[in-house]
C-alpha positions in Angstrom: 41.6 19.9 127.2 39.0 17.1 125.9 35.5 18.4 125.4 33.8 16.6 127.5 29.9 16.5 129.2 31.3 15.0 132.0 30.6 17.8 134.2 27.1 18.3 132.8 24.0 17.1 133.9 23.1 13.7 132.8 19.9 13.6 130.6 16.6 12.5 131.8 14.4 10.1 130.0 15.1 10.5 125.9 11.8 10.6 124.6 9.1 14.4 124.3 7.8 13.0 127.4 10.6 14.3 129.3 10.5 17.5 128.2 8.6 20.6 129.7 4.9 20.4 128.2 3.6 23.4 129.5 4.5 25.6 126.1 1.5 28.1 125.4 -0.7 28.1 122.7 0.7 29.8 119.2 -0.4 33.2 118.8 -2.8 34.0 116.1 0.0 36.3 115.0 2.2 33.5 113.9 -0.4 30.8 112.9 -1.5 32.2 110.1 -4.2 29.6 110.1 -2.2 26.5 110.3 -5.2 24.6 111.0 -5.0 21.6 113.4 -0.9 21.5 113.8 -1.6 17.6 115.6 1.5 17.4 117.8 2.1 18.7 120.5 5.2 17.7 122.7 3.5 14.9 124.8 2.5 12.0 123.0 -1.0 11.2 122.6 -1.4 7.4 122.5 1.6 4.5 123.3 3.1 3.6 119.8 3.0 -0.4 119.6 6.5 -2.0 118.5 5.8 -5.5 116.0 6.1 -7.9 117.4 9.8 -9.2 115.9 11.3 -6.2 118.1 10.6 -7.6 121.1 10.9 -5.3 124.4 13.1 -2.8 122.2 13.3 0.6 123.4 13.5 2.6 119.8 14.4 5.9 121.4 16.9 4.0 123.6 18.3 2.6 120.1 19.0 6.1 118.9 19.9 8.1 121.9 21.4 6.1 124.8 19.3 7.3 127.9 22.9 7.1 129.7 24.5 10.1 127.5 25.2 12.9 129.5 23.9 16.2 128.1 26.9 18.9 126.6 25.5 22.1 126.0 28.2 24.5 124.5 25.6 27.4 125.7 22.8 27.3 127.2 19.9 28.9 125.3 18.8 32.8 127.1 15.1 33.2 128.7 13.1 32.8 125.8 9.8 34.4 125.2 6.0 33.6 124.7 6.8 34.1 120.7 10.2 32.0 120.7 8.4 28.9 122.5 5.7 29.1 120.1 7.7 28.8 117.2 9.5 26.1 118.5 6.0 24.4 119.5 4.8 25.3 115.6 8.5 22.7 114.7 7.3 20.2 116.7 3.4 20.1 115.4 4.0 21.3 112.1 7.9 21.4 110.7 9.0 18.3 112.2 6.5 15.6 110.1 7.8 17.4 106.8 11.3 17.3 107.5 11.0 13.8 108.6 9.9 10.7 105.9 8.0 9.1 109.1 6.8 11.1 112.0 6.4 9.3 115.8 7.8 8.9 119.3 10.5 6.8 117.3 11.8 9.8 115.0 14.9 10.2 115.5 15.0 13.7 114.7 11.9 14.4 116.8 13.8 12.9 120.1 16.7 15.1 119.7 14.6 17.9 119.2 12.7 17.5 122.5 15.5 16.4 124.5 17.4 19.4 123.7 15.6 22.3 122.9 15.4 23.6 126.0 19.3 23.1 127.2 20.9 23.6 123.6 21.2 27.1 122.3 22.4 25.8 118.4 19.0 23.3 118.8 16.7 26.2 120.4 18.0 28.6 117.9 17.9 26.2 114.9 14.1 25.6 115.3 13.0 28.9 116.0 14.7 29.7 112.2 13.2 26.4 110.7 9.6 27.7 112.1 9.9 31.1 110.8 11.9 30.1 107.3 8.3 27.7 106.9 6.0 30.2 107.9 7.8 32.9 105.5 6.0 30.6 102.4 2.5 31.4 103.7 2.7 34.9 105.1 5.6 37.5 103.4 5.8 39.1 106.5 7.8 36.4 108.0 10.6 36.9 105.5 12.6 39.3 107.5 12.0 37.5 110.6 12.4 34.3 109.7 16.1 35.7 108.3 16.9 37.6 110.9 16.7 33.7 113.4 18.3 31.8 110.9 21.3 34.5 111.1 20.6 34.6 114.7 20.9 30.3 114.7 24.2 30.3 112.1 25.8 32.8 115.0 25.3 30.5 117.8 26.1 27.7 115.5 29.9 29.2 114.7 30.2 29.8 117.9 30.3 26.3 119.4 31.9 25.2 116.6 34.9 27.4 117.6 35.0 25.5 120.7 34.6 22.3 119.3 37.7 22.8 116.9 39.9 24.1 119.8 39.5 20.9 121.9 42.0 17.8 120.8 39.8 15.2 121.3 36.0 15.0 122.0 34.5 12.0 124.9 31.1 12.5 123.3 29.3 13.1 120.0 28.4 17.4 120.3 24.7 16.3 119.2 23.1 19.7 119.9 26.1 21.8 117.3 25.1 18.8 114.9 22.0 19.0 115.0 21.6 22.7 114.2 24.4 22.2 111.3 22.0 19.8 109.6 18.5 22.1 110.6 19.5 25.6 109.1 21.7 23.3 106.4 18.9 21.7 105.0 16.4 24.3 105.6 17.9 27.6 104.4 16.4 27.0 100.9 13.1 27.3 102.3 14.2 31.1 102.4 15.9 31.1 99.1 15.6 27.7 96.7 19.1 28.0 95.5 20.6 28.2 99.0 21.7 24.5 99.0 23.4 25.0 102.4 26.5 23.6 102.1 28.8 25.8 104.3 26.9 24.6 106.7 26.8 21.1 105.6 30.5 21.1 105.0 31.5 21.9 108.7 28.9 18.5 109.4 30.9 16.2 107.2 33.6 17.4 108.6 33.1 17.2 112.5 31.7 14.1 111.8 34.6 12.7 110.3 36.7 14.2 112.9 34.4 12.0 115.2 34.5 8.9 113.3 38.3 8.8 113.5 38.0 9.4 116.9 35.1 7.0 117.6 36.9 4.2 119.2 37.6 6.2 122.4 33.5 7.0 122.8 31.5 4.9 124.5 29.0 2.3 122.9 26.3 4.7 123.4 28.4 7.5 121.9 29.0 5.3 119.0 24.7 4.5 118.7 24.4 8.1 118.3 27.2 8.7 115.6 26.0 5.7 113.4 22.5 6.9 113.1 24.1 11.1 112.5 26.3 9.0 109.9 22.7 7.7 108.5 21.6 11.3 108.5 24.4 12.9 106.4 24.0 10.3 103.7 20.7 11.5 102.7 22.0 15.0 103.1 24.8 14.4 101.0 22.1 12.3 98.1 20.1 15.6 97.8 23.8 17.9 97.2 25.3 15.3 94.7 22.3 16.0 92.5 23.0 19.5 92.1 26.3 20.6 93.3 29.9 19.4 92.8 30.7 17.6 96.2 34.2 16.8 95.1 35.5 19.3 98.1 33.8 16.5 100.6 35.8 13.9 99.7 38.6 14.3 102.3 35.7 13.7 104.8 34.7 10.5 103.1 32.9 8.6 106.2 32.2 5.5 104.5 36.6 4.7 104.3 36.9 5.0 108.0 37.4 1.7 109.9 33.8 0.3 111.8 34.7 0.3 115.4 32.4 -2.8 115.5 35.1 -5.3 113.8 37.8 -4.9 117.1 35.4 -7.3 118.8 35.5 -9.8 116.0 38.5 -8.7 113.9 38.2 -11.8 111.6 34.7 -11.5 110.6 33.8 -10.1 107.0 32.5 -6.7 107.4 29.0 -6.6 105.3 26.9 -3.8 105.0 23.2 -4.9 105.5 20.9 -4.1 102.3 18.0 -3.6 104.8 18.2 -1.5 107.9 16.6 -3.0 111.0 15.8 0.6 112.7 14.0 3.1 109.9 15.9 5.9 110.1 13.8 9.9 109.3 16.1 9.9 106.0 17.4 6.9 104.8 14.3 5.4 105.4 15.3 1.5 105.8 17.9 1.1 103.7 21.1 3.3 104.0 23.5 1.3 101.7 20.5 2.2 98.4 20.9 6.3 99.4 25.0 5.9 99.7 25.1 3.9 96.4 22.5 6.6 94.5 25.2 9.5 95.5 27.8 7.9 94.0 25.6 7.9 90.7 24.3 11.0 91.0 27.9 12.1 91.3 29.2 10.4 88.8 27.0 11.3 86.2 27.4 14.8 86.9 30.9 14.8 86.9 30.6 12.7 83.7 28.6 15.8 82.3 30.9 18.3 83.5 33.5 16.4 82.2 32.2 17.0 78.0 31.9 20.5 78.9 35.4 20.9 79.5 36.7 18.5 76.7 37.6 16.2 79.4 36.0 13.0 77.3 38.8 11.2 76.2 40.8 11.1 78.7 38.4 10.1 81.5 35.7 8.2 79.4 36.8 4.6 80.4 37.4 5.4 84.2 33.4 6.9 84.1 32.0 3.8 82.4 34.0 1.5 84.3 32.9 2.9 87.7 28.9 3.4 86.1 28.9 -0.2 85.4 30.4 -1.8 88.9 27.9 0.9 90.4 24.8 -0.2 88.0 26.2 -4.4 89.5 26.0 -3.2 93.0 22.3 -1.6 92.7 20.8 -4.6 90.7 22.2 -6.8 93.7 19.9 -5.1 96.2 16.4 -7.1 96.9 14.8 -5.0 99.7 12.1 -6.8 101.6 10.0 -5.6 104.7 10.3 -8.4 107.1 13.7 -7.3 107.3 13.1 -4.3 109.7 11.9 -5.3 112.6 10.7 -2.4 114.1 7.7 -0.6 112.4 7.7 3.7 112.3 4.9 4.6 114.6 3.1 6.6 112.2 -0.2 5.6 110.7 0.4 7.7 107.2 3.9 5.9 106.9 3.9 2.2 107.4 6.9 0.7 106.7 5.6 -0.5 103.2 6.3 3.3 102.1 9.8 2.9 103.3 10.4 -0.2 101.7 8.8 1.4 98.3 11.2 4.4 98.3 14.0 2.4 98.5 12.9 0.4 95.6 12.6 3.4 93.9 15.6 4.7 94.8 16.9 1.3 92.9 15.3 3.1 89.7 16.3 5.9 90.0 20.2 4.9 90.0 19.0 2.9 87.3 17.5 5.5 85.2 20.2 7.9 85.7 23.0 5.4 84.6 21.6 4.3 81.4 20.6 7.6 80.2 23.9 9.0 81.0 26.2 5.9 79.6 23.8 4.4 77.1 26.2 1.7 76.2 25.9 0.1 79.8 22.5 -0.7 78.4 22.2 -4.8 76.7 20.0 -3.7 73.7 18.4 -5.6 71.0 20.0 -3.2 68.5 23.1 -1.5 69.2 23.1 0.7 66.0 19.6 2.2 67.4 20.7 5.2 69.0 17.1 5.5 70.9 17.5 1.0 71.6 18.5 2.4 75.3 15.7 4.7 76.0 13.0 2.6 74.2 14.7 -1.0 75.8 15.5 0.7 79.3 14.8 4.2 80.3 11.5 5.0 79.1 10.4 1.7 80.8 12.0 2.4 83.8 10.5 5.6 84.5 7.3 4.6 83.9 7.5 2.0 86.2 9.0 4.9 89.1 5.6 6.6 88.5 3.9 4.1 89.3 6.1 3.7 92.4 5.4 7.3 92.9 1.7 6.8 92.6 1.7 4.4 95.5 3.3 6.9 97.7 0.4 8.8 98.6 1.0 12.7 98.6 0.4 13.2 102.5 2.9 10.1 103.4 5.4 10.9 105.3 7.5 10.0 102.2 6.5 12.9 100.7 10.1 14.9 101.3 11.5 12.3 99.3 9.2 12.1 96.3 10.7 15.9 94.5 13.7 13.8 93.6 11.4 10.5 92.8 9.7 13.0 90.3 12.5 15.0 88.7 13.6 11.6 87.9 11.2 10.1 86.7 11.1 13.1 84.1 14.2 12.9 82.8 12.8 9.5 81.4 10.1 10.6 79.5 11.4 11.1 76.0 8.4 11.4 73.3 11.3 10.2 70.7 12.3 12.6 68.1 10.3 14.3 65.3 12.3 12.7 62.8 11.2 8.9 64.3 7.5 10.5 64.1 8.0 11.8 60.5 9.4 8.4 59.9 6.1 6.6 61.4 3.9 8.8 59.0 6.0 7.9 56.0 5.9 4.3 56.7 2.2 4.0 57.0 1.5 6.0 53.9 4.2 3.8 51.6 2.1 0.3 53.6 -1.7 1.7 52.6 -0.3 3.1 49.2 -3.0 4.8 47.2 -6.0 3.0 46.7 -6.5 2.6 42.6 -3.0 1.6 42.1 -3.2 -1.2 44.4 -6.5 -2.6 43.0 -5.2 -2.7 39.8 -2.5 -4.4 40.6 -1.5 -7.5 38.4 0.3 -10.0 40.6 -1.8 -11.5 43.4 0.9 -12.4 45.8 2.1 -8.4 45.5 -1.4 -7.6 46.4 -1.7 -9.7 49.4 1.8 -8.1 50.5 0.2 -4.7 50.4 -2.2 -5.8 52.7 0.3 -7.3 55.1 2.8 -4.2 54.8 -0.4 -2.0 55.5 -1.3 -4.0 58.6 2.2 -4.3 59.7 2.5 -0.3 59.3 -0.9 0.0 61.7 0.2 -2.0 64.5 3.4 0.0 64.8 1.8 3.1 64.6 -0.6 1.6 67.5 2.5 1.3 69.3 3.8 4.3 69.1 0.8 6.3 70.0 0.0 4.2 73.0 3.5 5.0 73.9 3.2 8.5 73.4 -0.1 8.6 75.1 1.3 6.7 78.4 4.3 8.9 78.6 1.9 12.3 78.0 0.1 10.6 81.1 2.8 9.9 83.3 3.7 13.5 82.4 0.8 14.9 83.8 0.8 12.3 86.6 4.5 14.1 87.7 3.4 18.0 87.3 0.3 17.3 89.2 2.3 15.3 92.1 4.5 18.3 92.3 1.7 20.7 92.6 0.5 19.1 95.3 3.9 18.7 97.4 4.4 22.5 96.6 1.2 22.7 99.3 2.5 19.8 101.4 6.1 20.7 101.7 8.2 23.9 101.3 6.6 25.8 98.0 10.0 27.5 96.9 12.1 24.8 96.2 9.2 22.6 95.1 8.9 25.7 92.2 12.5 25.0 91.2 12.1 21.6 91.1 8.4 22.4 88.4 10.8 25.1 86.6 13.4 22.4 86.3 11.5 19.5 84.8 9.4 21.7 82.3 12.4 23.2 80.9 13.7 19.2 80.8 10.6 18.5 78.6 10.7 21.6 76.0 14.5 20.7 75.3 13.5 17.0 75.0 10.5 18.1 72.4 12.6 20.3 70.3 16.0 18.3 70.4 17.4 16.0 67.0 17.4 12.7 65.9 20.0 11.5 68.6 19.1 11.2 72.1 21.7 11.9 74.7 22.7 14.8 73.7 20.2 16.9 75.7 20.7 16.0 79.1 19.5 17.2 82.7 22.4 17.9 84.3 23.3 20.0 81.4 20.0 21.5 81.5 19.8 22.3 85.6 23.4 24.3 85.2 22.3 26.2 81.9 19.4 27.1 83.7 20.5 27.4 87.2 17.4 25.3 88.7 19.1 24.0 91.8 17.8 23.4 94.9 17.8 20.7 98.1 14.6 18.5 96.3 14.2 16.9 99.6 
């Protein structure tokens, strides 16, 4: 029999107005002196839309007012502490698991419309709540476990019944929805829980509901495109530190768009620039979906010279690096091309637009380091051409992307990736280079008495050029050094303050994982390359979701 909502109640109006706003005050007992939490479920002031969007309803954009609600169980009388820590998501968890916080947040509309019919949604944020909480008082620990085990029961649950029925009418939002809340958010309990039983069954119901998506509704299909949006950021954060190989056979992005049957002949084009920000992907999917494939690429390029798989695979990795490096450098991301602006006064649109532009660099970054030859140097026999010509440069120029993301923008849950990065750039060169520098000025300046009496006037004006030659390169060197010893500090100080800002735990990993980067970088030989992060995040076992 087809799962179906047919029979259920259809939803009211799709935005926290609709829901029930008498929720009580958090108790002291769970507070723990949040300070002001800010939201509350009704919103405060009307959100103005630009002016290019017209009459658009955003929430209406997202979830169809029409969709009819489908509960797989309905959540049990809840109590004075289970409403309060699903009041503490909405004020406090929501705006830091969203890059943009407002009536138009996608994952803030779901949220309130369900919460109160959806036992995987109720569940879900009651174990996000707790899992946050657990970072600023220890007593939460067991608690906050006990509901995420609690949410992960009523999750598998409805899934059973979701893989017993043959076909599904509509999109199971609420099961979804709590896949992707306790996926993402279980390393706030333990940093190297990356989630990804959970996230696995997602991928894989939502491909089941992609193949299946020309029998749902328009409406239906508004709702999968934007969950599609959602799981490509999820799966950007895993192909950074995890083998997603296994996720293939769920690969989204090779299922047909339902969209060409009503113009069969027209050339299917993925827009650079999304018109609707999305929580994740910001406002530009196609930039996140083309920085997994790098980020999985150059670790399965890694793993690959671990297991002496080099010869045999090296042309099909630096074939795909360089058709991957063509399709970033085509992107040109531009703001006028969203249309609808994200409601929330620390995030303009601006932010969103930067991120993507950084995401640009980071792909960047990460393919040049990892396949130096892909890299149009001005000397090829310099092994350190790539890094001085291209990856130094580039991530210097991400921290200063970085530094116009300020630390309380919504952006924030994006920039632990931005900085780890950015890191894996900053390269001081090798002691033998410095060594080299030292020798080179002492052989230009010469010693003193033996220039003077020197015989041949030309040679003597020659030492004076050499010397001055030798100084200038020196300058350069040391202004180098000093602006990457700067951007340094700029990156560990960031991440200090997203460890008070976001989740602390993985935020630690993430500080763990770019020092250790640096002390192998400082002590490694005269060729760079062979230290690499991937290699040093496995040695080391510094994973976590750094978003």
């Amino acid at each position: 029999m087809p799962f179906s909502g047919a029979d259920q109640p259809t939803r009211t109006a799709l935005d926290p107005t609709s829901c029930d706003s008498s929720i009580p005050e958090l108790p002291q007992a769970i507070t723990d002196d949040p300070g002001d939490l800010g939201w509350s479920l009704v919103p405060s002031d009307p959100i103005e839309m630009t002016q290019e969007s017209g009459d658009l309803d955003v929430a209406d954009a997202v979830i169809p007012s029409r969709q009819t609600i489908c509960p797989l169980s309905i959540p049990p009388e809840v109590n004075d502490v289970s409403i309060s820590l699903i009041e503490y998501w909405f004020r406090d968890v929501c705006g830091l698991w969203s890059q943009y916080d407002s009536d138009f947040n996608f994952n803030r509309i779901i949220a309130a419309t369900l919460w109160s019919t959806s036992a995987a949604v109720s569940t879900s944020l009651r174990g996000m709540s707790s899992a946050y909480l657990s970072t600023k008082g220890p007593h939460m620990q067991k608690t906050a476990i006990s509901l995420m085990k609690e949410a992960t029961k009523t999750i598998s649950l409805e899934l059973l019944v979701v893989k017993s029925s043959h076909q599904l009418e509509v999109v199971p939002l609420g099961l979804l929805y709590g896949l992707l809340c306790v996926g993402t958010s279980i390393c706030w309990l333990n940093a190297t829980h990356l989630g990804i039983p959970l996230l696995r069954e997602a991928k894989a119901l939502l491909y089941r509901i992609n193949q299946q998506s020309r029998d749902l509704s328009s409406e239906e299909w508004d709702i999968l495109r934007t969950l599609n949006r959602s799981w490509a950021y999820c799966e950007l954060l895993l192909s950074m530190v995890a083998d997603t190989g296994s996720f293939s056979q769920y690969d989204i992005d090779k299922i047909q768009d339902v969209s060409v049957d009503q113009s069969p002949t027209a050339q299917l084009v993925q827009p650079v620039m999304d018109h609707i920000p999305h929580p994740w992907t910001g406002v530009s999917t196609i930039v996140t979906r083309i920085l997994t494939e790098i980020m999985r690429l150059c670790r399965g390029y890694r793993m690959s010279l671990s297991q002496d798989l080099f010869t045999n695979h090296q042309f099909m990795f630096v074939e795909e690096a360089r058709a991957l490096k063509e399709r970033l450098l085509d992107l040109h991301f531009e703001a006028p091309a969203v249309t609808v602006e994200t409601g929330d006064q620390r995030t303009p649109v601006q932010h969103l637009v930067n991120v993507a532009e950084a995401y640009q660099l980071v792909g960047l970054i990460h393919i040049y380091q990892t396949f130096p030859d892909l890299a149009d140097v001005s000397d090829p026999n310099n092994p350190w051409a790539a890094w001085d010509e291209f990856v130094t440069p580039l991530s210097l120029r991400l921290v200063k992307l970085i530094d116009m993301l300020p630390a309380d923008s919504g952006c924030k849950m994006t920039q632990p990736l931005l900085c780890i990065t950015a890191s894996t750039g900053l390269r001081f060169g090798s002691k033998e280079a410095a060594s080299k520098n030292d020798n080179l000025v002492g052989s230009a300046t010469g010693d003193a008495e033996s220039i003077e009496n020197c015989d041949d006037m030309l040679e003597y004006i020659d030492h004076l050029v050499q010397a001055d030659e030798a100084l200038d390169h020196l300058t350069l060197t040391v202004e180098s050094r000093s602006e990457i010893l700067s951007a340094r500090c700029f990156l560990m100080n960031r991440l200090e303050v997203l460890g008070t800002v976001l989740p602390p735990r993985p935020i630690a990993v993430a500080k763990k994982l770019v020092q250790a980067i640096w002390n192998e970088y400082n002590n490694e030989g005269p060729v760079p390359g062979r230290v690499h992060w991937v290699d040093i995040m496995e040695k080391n076992n510094l994973r976590s979701l750094f978003g």
